[in-house]
SESE-49450 format. One record per residue (C-alpha): x, y, z; residue in three letters; chain; residue number from 0. Coordinates in Angstrom, 1 decimal. Each point is the difference from the previous one (the first is absolute). Layout:
BEGIN
<pt c1="X" c2="Y" c3="Z" resn="ALA" chain="A" resi="NUM"/>
...
REM end
This chain:
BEGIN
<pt c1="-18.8" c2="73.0" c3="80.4" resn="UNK" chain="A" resi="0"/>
<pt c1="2.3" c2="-1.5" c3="2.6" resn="UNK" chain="A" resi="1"/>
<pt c1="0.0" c2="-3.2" c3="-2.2" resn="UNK" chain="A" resi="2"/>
<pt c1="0.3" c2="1.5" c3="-3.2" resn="UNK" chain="A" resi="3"/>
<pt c1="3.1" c2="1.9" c3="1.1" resn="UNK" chain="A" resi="4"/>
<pt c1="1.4" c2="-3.1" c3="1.2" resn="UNK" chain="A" resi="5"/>
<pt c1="-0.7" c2="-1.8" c3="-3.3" resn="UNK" chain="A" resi="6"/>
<pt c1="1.8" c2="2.9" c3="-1.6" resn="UNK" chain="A" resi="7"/>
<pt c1="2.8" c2="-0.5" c3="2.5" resn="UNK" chain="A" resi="8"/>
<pt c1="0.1" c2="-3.3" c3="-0.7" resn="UNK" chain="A" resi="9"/>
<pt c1="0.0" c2="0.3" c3="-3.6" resn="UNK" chain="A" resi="10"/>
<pt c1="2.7" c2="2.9" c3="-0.3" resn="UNK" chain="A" resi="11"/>
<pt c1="2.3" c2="-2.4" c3="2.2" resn="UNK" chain="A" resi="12"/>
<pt c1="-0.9" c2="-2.9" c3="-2.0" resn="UNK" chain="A" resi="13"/>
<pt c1="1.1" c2="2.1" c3="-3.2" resn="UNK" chain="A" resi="14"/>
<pt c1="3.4" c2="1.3" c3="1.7" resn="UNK" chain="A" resi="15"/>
<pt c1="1.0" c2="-3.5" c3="0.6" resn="UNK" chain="A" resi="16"/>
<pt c1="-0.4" c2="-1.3" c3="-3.7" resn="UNK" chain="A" resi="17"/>
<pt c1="1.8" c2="3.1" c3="-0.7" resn="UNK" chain="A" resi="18"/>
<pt c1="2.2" c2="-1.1" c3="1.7" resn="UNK" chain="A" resi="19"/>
<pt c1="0.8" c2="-3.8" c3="-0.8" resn="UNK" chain="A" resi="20"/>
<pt c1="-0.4" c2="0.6" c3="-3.7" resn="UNK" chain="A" resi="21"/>
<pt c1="2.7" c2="3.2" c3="0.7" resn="UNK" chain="A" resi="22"/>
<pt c1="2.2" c2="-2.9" c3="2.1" resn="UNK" chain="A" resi="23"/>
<pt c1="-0.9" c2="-2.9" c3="-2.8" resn="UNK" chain="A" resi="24"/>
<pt c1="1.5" c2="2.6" c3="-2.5" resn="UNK" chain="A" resi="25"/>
<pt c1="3.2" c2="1.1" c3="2.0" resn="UNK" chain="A" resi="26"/>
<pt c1="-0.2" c2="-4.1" c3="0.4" resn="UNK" chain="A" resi="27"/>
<pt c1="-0.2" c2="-0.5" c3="-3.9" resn="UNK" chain="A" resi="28"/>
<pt c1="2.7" c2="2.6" c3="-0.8" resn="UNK" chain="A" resi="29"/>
<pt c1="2.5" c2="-1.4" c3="2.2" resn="UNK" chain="A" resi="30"/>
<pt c1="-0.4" c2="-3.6" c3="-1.3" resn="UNK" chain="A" resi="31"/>
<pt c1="0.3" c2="1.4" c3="-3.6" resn="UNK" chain="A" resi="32"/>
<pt c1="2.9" c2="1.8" c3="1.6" resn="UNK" chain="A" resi="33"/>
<pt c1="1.5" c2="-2.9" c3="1.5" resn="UNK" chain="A" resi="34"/>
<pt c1="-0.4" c2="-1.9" c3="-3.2" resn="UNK" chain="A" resi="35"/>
<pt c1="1.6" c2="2.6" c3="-2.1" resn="UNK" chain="A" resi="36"/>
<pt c1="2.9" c2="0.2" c3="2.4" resn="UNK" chain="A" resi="37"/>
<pt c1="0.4" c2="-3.9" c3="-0.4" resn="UNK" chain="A" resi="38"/>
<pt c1="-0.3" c2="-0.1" c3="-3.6" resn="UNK" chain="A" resi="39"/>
<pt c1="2.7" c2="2.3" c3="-0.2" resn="UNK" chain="A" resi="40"/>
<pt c1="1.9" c2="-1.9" c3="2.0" resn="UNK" chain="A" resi="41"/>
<pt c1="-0.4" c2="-3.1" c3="-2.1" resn="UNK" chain="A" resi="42"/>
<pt c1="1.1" c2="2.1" c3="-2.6" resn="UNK" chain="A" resi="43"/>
<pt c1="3.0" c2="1.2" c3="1.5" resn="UNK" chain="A" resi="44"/>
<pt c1="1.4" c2="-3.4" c3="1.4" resn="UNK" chain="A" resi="45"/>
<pt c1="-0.8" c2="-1.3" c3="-3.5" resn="UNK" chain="A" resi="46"/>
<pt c1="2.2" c2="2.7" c3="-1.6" resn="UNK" chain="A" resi="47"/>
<pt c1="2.4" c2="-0.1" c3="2.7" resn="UNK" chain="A" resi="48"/>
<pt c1="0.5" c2="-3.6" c3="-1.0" resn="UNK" chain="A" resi="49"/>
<pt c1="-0.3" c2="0.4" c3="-3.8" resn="UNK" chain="A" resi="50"/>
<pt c1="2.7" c2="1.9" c3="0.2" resn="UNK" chain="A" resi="51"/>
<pt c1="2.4" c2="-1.8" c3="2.5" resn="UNK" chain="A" resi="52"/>
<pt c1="-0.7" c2="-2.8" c3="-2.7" resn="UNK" chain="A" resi="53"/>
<pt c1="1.1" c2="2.8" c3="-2.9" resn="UNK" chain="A" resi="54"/>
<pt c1="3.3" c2="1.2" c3="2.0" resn="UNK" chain="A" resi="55"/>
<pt c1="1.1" c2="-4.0" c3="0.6" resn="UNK" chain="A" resi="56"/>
<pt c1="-0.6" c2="-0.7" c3="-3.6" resn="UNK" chain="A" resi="57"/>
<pt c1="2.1" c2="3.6" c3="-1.6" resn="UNK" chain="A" resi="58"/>
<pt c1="2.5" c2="0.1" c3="2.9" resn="UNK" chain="A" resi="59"/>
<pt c1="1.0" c2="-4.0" c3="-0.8" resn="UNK" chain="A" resi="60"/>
<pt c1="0.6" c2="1.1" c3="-3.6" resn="UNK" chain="A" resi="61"/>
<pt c1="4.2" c2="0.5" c3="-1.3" resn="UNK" chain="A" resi="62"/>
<pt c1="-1.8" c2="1.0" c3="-3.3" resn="UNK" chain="A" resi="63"/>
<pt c1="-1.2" c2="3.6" c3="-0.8" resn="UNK" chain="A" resi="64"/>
<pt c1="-1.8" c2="-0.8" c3="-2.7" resn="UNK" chain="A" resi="65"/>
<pt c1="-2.2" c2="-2.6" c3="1.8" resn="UNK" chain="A" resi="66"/>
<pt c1="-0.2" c2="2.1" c3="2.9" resn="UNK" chain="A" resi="67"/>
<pt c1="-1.5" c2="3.1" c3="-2.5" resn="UNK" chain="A" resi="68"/>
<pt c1="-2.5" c2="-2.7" c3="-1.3" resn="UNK" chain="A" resi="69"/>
<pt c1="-1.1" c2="-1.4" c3="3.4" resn="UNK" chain="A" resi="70"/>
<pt c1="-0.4" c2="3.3" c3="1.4" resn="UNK" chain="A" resi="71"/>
<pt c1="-2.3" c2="1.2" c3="-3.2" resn="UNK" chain="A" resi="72"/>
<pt c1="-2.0" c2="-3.2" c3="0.2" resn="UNK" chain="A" resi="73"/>
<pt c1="-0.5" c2="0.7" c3="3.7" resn="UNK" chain="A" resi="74"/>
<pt c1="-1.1" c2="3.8" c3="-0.5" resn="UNK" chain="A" resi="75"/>
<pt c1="-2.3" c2="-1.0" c3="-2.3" resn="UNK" chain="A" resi="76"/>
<pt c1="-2.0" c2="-2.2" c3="2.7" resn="UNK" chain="A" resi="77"/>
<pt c1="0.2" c2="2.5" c3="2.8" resn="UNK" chain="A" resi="78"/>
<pt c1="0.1" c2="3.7" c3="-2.1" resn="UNK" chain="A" resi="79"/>
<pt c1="-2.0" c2="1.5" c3="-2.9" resn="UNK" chain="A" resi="80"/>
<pt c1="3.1" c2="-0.3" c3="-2.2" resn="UNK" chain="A" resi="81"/>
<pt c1="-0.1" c2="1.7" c3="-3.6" resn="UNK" chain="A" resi="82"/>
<pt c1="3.8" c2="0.9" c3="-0.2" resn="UNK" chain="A" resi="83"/>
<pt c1="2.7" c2="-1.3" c3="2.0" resn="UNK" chain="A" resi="84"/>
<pt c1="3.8" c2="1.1" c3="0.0" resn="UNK" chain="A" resi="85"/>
<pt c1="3.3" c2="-0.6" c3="1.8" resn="UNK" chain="A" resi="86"/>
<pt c1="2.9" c2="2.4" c3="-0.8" resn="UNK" chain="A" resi="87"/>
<pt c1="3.2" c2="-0.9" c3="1.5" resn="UNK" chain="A" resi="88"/>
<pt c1="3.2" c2="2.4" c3="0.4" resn="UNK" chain="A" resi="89"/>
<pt c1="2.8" c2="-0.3" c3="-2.7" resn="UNK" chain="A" resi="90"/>
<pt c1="3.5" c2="-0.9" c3="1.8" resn="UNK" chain="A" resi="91"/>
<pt c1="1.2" c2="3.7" c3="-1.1" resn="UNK" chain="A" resi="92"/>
<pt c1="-3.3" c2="1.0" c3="2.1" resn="UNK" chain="A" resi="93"/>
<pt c1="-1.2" c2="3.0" c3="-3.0" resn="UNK" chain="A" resi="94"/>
<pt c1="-2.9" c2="-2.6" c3="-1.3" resn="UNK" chain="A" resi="95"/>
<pt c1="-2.7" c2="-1.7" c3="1.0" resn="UNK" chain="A" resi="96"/>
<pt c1="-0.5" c2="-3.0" c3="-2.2" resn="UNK" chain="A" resi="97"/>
<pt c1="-3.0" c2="-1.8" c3="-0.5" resn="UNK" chain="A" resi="98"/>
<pt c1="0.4" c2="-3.7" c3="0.9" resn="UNK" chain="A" resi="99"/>
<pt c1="-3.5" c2="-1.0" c3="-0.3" resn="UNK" chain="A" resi="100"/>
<pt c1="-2.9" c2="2.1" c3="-2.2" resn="UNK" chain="A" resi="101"/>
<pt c1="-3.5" c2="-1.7" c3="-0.2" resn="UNK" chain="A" resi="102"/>
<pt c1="-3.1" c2="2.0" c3="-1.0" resn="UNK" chain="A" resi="103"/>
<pt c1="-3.4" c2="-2.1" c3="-0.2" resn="UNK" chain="A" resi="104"/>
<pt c1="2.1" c2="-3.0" c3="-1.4" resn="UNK" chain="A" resi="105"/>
<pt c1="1.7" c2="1.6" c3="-2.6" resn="UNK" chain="A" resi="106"/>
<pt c1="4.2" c2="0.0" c3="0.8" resn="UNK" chain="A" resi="107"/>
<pt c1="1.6" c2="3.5" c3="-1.1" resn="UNK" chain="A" resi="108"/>
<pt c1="3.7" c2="0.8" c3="-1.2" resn="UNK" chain="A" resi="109"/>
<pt c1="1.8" c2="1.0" c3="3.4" resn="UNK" chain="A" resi="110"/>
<pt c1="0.7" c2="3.4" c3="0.1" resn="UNK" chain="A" resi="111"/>
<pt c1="3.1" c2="2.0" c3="1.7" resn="UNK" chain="A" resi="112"/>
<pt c1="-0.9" c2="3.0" c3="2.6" resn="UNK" chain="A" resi="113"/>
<pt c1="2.4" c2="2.7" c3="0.9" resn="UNK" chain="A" resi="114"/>
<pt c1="0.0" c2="0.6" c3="3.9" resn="UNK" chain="A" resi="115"/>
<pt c1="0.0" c2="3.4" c3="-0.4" resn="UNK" chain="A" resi="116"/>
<pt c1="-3.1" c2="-0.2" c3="-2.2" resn="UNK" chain="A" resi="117"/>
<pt c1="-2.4" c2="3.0" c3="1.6" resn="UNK" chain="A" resi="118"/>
<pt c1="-2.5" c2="-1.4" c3="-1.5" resn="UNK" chain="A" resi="119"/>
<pt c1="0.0" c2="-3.5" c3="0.5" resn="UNK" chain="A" resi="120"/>
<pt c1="-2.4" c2="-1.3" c3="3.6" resn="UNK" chain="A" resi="121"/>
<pt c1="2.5" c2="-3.0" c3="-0.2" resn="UNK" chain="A" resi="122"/>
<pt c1="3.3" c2="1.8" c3="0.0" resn="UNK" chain="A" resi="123"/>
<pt c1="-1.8" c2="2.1" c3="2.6" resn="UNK" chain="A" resi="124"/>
<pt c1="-0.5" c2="-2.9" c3="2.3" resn="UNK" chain="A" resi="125"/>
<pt c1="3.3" c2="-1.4" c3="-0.5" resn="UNK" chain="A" resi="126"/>
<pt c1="2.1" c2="3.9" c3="0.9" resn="UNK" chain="A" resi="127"/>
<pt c1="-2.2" c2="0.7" c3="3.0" resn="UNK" chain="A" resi="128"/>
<pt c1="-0.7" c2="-3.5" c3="1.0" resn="UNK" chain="A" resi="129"/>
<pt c1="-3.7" c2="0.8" c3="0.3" resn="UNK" chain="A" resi="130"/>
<pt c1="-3.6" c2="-1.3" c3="-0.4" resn="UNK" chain="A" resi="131"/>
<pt c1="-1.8" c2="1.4" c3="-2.2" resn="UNK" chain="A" resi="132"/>
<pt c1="-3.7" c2="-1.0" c3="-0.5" resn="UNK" chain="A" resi="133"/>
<pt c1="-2.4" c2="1.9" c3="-2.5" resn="UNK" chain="A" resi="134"/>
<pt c1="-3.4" c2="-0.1" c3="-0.8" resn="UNK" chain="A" resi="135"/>
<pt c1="-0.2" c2="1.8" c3="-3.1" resn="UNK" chain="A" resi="136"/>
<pt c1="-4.0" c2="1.7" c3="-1.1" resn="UNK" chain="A" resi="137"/>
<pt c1="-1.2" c2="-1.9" c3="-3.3" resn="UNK" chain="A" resi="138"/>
<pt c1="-0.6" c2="3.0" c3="-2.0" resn="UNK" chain="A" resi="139"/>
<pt c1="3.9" c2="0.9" c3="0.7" resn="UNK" chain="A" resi="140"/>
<pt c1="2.7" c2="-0.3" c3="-2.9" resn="UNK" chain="A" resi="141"/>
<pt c1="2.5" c2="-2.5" c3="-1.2" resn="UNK" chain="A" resi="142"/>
<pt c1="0.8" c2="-3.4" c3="1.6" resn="UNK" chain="A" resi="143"/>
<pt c1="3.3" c2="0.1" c3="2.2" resn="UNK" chain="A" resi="144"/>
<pt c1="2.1" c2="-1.7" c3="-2.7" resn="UNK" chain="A" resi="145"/>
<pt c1="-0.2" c2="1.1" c3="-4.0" resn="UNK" chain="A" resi="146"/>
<pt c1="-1.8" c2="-3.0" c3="-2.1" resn="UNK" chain="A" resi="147"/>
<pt c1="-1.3" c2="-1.5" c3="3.5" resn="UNK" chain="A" resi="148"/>
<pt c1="-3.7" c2="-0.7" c3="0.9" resn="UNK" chain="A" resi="149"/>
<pt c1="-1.8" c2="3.1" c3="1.9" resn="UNK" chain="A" resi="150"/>
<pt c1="1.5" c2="-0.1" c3="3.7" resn="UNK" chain="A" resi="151"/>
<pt c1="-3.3" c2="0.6" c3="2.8" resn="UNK" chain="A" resi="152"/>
<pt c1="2.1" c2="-1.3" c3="3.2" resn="UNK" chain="A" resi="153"/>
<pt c1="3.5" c2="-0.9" c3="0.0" resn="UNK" chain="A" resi="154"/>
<pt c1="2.7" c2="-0.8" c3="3.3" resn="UNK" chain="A" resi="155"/>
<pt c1="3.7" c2="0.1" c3="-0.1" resn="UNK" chain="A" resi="156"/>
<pt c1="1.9" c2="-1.3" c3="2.7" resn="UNK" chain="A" resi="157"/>
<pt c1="4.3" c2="0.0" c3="0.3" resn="UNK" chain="A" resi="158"/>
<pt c1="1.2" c2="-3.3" c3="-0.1" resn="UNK" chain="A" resi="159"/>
<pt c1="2.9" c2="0.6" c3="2.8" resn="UNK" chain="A" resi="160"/>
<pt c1="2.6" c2="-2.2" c3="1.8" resn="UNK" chain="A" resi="161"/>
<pt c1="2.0" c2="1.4" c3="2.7" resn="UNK" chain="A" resi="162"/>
<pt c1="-0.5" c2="3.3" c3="-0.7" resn="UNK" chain="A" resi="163"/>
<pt c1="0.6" c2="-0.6" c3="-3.8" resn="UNK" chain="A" resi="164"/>
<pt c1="-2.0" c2="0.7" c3="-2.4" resn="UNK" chain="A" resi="165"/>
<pt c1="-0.6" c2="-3.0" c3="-2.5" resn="UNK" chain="A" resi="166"/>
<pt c1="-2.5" c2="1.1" c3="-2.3" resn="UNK" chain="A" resi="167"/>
<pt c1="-4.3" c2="0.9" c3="0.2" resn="UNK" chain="A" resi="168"/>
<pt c1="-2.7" c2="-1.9" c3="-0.2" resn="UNK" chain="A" resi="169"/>
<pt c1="-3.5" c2="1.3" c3="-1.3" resn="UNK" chain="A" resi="170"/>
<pt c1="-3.2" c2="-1.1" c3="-1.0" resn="UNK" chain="A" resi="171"/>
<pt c1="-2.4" c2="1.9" c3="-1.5" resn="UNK" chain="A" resi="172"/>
<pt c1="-4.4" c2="-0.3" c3="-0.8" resn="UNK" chain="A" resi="173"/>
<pt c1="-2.3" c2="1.1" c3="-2.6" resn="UNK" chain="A" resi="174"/>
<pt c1="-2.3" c2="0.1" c3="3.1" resn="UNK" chain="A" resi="175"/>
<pt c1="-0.6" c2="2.8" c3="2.3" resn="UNK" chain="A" resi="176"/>
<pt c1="1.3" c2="0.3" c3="3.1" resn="UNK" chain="A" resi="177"/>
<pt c1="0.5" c2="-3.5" c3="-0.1" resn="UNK" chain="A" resi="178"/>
<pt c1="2.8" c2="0.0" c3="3.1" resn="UNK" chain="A" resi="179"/>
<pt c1="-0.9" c2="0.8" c3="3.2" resn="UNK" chain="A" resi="180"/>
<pt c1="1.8" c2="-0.8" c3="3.3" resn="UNK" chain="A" resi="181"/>
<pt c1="-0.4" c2="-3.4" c3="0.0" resn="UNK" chain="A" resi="182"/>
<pt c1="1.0" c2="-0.6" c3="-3.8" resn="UNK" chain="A" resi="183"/>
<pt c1="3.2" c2="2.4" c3="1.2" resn="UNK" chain="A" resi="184"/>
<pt c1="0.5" c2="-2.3" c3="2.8" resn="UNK" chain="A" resi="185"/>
<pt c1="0.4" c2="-3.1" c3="-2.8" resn="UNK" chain="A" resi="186"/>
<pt c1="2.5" c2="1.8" c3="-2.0" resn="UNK" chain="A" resi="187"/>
<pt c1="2.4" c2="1.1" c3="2.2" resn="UNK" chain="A" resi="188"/>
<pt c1="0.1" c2="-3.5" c3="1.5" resn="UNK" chain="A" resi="189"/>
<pt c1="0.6" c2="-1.6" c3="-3.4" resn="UNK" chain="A" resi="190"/>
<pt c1="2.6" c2="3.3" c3="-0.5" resn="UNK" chain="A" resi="191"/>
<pt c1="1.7" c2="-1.0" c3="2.5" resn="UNK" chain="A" resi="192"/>
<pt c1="0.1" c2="-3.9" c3="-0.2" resn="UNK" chain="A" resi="193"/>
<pt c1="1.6" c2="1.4" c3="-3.9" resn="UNK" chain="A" resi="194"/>
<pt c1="2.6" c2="1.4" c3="1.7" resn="UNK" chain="A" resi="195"/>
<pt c1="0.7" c2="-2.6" c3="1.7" resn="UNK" chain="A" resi="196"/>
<pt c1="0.1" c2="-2.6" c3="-2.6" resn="UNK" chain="A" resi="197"/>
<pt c1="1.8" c2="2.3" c3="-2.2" resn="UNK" chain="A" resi="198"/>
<pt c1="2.5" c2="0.7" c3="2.6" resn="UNK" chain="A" resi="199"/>
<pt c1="0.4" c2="-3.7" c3="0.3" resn="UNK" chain="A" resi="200"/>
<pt c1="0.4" c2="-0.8" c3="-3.8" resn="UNK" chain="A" resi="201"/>
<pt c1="2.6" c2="2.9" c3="0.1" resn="UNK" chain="A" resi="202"/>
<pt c1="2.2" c2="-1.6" c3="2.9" resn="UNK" chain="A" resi="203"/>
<pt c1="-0.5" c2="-3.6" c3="-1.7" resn="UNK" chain="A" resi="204"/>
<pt c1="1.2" c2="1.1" c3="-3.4" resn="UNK" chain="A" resi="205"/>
<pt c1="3.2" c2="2.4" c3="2.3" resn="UNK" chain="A" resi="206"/>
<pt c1="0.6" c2="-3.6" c3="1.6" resn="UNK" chain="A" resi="207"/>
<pt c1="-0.3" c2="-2.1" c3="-3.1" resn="UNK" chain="A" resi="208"/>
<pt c1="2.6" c2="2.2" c3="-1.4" resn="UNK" chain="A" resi="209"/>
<pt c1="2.6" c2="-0.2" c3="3.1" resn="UNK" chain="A" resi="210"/>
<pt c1="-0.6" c2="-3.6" c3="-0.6" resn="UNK" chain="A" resi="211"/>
<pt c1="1.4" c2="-0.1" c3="-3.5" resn="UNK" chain="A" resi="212"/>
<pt c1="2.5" c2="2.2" c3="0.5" resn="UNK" chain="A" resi="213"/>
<pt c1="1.0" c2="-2.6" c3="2.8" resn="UNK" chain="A" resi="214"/>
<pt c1="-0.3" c2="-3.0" c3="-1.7" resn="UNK" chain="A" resi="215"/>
<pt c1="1.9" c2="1.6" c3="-2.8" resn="UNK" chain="A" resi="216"/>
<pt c1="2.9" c2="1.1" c3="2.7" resn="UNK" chain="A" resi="217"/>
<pt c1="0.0" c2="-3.3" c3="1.0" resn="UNK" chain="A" resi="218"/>
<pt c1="0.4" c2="-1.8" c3="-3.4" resn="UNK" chain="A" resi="219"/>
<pt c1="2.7" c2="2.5" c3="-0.8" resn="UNK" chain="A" resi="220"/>
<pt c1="1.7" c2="-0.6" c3="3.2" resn="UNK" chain="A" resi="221"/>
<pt c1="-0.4" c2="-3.9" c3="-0.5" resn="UNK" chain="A" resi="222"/>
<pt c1="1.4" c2="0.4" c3="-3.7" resn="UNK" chain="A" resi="223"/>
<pt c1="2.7" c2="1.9" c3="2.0" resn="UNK" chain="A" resi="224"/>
<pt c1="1.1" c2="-3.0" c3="2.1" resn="UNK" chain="A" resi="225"/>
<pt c1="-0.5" c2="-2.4" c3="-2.6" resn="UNK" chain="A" resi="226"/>
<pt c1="2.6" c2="2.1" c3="-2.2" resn="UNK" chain="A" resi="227"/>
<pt c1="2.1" c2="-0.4" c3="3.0" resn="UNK" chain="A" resi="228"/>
<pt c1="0.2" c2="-3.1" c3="0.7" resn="UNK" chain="A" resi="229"/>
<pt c1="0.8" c2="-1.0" c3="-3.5" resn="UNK" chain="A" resi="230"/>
<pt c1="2.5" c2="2.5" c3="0.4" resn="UNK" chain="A" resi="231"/>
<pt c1="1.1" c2="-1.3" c3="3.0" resn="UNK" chain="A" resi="232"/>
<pt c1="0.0" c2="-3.7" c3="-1.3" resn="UNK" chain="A" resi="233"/>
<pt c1="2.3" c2="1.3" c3="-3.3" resn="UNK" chain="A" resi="234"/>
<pt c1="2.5" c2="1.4" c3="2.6" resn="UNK" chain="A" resi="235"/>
<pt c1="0.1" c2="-3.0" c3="2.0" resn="UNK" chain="A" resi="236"/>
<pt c1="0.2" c2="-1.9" c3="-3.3" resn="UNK" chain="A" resi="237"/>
<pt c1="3.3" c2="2.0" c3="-1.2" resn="UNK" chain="A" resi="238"/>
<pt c1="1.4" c2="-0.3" c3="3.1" resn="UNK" chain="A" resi="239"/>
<pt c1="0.4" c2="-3.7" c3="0.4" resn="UNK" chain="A" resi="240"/>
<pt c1="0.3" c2="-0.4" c3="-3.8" resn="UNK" chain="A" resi="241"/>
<pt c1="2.8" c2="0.3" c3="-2.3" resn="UNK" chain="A" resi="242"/>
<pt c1="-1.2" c2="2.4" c3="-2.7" resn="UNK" chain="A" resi="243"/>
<pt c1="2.3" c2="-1.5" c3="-2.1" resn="UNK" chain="A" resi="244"/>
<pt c1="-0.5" c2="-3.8" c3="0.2" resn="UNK" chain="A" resi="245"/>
<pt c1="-3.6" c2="0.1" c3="1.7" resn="UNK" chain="A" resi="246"/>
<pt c1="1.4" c2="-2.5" c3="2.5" resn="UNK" chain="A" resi="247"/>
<pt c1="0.3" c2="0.8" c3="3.7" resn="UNK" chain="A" resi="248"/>
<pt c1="3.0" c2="2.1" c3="1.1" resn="UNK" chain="A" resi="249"/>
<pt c1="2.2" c2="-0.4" c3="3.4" resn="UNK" chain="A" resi="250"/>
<pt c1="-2.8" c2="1.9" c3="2.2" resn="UNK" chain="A" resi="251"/>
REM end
């Protein structure tokens, strides 16, 4: 009996420790898949990270909207689920938002005019109180966000903004559902904000091309000036050594 209890002893201990290193080669097994997650996310991220430091060079180097609008859709395209794409950009009066750049799955659209004050409008919204707004909207739900558009799922707009101004809204916008979560928010404020930039920086180019020509136009006026001058000087100094008379040279 004594050995049979001891058996079972040995037996019950034997059991508790493979209990035990299968529970410790799980925990083991969950934390390398952990681990592994953790660095394939990172991957991910630096890849991004870089993607888009290569996207901001590119759009920020850019004088020219309209290559600026098609980098940045050829760009979104790569990194977002991107059915609709749309920049607005403020009219000088600042009433209107203007679209500058309409692209809905490859088809270009006549570029409509948006009243700021349009209570209805998610765009004018975004540009008044200079606000995010992300929507996931249910499939069975009614009417795309724009008339004559393709059915809207998941759609971001962003204000494009430079020193406090507001410049105009970007916004993209997926048949899919929920197709933009934090990370694909993450990607579209960076490229928001490297639009800013480079739309900032096309604005101050074209201000400074215009100084320019206003200065070089000063400054052939003035020369015309001076040359007008001198031949005006040269005629006085002409009559006054000449005899108007003869044309021969006077006393002086």
């Amino acid at each position: 009996r004594l050995d049979d209890a001891r058996n079972r002893a040995m037996a019950m201990q034997v059991r508790q420790e493979s209990a035990l290193a299968r529970a410790e080669a799980e925990y083991h097994h969950r934390l390398a898949q952990a681990e592994s997650q953790r660095a394939a996310q990172l991957q991910e991220a630096s890849a991004t990270l870089e993607t888009l430091g290569r996207v901001g060079r590119e759009i920020t180097g850019s004088l020219n909207t309209d290559a600026v609008f098609a980098a940045l859709y050829r760009h979104l395209g790569q990194l977002l689920d991107t059915t609709s794409f749309f920049v607005y950009l403020l009219e000088p009066g600042g009433h209107a938002l203007k679209a500058a750049f309409i692209n809905e799955a490859r088809h270009h659209f006549p570029s409509p005019q948006i009243s700021l004050h349009d209570p209805q409008s998610l765009t004018a919204r975004c540009a008044r109180e200079r606000c995010e707004i992300f929507l996931d909207i249910a499939p069975d739900s009614t009417p795309p966000l724009a008339p004559g558009t393709l059915l809207t799922l998941s759609a971001m707009f962003i204000p494009l903004l430079a020193n406090e101004r507001v410049l105009g809204v970007i916004s993209i916008q997926s048949t899919q559902a929920f197709a933009y979560a934090d990370r694909e928010r993450m990607i579209f404020r960076s490229l928001a904000a490297y639009s800013s930039i480079a739309l900032e920086n096309t604005s101050n180019y074209r201000r400074l091309e215009a100084t320019l020509g206003h200065l070089h136009q000063a400054q052939a006026e003035v020369l015309e000036k001076n040359q007008e001058l001198e031949r005006a000087y040269q005629s006085l100094q002409d009559i006054s050594l000449t005899d108007p008379l003869t044309g021969l040279r006077n006393r002086r």
